[in-house]
SEMINU-326771 format. One record per residue: x, y, z of N, C-alpha, C, CB in turn; residue in one letter. Coordinates in Angstrom, 2 decimals, decimal comma. Glycine has a CB too. Example, Ala and Ser with C-alpha at 12.3 -4.5 7.8 and 13.67 -1.06 7.14 Angstrom:
n_c1 | n_c2 | n_c3 | ca_c1 | ca_c2 | ca_c3 | c_c1 | c_c2 | c_c3 | cb_c1 | cb_c2 | cb_c3 | r
13,19 | -5,69 | 7,80 | 12,30 | -4,50 | 7,80 | 13,20 | -3,30 | 7,80 | 11,31 | -4,47 | 9,05 | A;
12,85 | -2,25 | 7,08 | 13,67 | -1,06 | 7,14 | 12,90 | 0,03 | 7,87 | 14,08 | -0,60 | 5,72 | S;
***
This chain:
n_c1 | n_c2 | n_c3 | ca_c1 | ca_c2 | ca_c3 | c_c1 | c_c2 | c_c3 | cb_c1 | cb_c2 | cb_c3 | r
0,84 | -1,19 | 0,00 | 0,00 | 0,00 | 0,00 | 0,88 | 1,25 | 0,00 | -0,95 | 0,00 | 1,22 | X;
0,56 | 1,86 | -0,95 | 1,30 | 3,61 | -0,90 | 0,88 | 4,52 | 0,63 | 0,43 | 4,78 | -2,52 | X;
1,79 | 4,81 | 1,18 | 1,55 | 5,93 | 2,38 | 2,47 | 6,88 | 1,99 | 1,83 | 5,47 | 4,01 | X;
1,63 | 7,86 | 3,01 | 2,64 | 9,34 | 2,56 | 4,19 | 9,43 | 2,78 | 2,17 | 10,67 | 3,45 | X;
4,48 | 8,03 | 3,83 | 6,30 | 7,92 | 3,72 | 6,54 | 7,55 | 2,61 | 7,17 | 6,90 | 4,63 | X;
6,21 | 6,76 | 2,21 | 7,05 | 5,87 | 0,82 | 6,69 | 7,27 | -0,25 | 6,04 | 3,79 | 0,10 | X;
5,60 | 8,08 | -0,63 | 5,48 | 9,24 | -1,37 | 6,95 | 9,89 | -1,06 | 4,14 | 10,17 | -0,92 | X;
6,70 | 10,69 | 0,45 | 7,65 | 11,47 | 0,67 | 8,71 | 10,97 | 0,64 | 7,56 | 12,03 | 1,58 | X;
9,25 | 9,92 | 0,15 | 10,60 | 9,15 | 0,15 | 11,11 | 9,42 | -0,90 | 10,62 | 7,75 | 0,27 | X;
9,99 | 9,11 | -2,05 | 10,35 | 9,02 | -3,44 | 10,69 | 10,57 | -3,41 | 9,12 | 8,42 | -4,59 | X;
9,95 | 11,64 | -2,91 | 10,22 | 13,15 | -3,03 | 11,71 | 13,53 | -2,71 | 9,25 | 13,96 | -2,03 | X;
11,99 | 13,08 | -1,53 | 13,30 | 13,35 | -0,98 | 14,15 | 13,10 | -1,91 | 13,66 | 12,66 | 0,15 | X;
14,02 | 11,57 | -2,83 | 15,29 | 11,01 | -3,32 | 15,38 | 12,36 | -4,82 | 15,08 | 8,89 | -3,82 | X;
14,13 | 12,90 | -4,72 | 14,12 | 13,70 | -5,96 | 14,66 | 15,22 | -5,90 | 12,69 | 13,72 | -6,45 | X;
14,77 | 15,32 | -4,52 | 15,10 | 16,26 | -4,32 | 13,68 | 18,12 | -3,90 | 16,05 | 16,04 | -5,59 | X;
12,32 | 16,88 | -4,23 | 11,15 | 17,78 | -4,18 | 10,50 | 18,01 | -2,64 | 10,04 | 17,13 | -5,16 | X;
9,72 | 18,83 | -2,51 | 9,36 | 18,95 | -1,43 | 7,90 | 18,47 | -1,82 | 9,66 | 20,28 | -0,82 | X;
7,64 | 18,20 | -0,68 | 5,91 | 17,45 | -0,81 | 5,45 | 18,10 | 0,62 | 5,76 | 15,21 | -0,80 | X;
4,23 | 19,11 | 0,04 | 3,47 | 19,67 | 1,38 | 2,19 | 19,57 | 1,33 | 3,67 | 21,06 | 1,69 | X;
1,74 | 18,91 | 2,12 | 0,42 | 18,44 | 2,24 | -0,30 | 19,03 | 3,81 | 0,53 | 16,69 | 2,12 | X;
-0,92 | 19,68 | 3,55 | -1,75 | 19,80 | 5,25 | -1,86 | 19,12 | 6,20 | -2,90 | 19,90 | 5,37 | X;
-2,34 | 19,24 | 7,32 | -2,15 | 18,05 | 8,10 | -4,09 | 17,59 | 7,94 | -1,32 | 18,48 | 10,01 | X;
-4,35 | 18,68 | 7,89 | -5,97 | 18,67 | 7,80 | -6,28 | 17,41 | 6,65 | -6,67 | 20,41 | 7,18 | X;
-5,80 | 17,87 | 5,56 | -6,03 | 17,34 | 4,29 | -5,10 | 15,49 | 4,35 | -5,27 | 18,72 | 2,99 | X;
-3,88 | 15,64 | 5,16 | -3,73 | 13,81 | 5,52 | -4,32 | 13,57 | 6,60 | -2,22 | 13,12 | 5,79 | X;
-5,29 | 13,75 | 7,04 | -5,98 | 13,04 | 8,33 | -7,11 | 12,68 | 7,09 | -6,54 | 14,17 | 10,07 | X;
-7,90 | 13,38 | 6,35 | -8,93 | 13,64 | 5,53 | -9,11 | 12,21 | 4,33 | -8,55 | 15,21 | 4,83 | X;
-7,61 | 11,97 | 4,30 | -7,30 | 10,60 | 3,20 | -6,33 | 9,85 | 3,88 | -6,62 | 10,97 | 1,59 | X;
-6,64 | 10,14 | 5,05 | -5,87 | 8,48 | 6,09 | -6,87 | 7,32 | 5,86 | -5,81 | 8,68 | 8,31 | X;
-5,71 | 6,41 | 5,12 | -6,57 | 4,81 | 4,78 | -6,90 | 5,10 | 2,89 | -8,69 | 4,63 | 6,05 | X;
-6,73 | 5,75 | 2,35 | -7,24 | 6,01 | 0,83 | -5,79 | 6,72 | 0,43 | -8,88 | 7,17 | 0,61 | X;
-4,43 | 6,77 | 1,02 | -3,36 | 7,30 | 0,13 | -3,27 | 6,62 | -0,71 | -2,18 | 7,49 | 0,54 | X;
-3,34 | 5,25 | -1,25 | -3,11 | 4,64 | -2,56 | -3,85 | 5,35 | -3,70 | -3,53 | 3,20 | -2,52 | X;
-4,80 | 6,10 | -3,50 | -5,73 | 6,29 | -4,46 | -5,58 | 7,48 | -4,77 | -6,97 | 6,01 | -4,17 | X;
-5,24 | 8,62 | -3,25 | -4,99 | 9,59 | -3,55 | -3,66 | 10,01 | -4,12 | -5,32 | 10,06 | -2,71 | X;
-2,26 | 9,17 | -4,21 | -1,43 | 9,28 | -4,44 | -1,31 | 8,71 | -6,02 | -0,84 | 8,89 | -3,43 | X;
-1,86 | 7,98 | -6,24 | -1,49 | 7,29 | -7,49 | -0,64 | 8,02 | -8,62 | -2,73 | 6,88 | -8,08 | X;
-1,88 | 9,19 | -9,16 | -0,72 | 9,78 | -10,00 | 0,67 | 10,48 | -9,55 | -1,30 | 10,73 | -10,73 | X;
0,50 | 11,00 | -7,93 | 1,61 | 11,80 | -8,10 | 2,87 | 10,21 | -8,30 | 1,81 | 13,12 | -6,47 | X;
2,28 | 9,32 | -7,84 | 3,84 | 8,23 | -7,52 | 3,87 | 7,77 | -9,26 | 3,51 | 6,26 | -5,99 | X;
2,83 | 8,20 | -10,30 | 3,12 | 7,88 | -11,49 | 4,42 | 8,73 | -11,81 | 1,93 | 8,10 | -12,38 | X;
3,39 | 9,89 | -11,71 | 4,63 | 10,81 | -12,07 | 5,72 | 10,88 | -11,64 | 4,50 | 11,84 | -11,96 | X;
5,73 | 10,84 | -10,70 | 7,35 | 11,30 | -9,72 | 8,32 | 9,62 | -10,29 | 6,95 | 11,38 | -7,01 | X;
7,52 | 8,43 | -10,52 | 8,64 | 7,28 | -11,40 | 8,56 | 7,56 | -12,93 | 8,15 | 5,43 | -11,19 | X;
8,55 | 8,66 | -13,54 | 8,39 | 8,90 | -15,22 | 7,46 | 7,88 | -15,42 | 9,83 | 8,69 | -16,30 | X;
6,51 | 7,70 | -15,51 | 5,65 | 6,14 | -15,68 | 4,65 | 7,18 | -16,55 | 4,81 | 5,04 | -13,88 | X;
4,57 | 8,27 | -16,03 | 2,73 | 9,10 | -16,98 | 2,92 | 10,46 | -16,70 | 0,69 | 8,64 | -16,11 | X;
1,83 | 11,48 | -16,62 | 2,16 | 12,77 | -16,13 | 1,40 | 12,99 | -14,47 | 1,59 | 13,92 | -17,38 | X;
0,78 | 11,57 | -14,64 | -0,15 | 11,39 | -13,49 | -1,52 | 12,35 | -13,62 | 0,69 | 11,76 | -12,11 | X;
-1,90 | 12,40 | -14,78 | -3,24 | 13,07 | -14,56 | -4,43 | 11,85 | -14,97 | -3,35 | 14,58 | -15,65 | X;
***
């Protein structure tokens, strides 16, 4: 399952910052796979993630 570490991991190794609210990850605690999908497309060159 994608969580916002393994996101923010991939960010770090990229050198990006990833800022997300805290409001807005309590809001999609349990649904980051879904909500993340495109960005983890994008951030592995895989799509543009839209």
């Amino acid at each position: 399952m994608l969580s916002f570490e393994s996101v923010e991991e991939v960010c770090e190794s990229k050198s990006i910052t990833l800022v997300v609210h805290p409001a807005i990850r309590r809001a999609v605690k349990g649904y980051e796979e879904s909500f993340y999908i495109g960005l983890r497309c994008f951030l592995k060159g895989e799509t543009d993630g839209l």
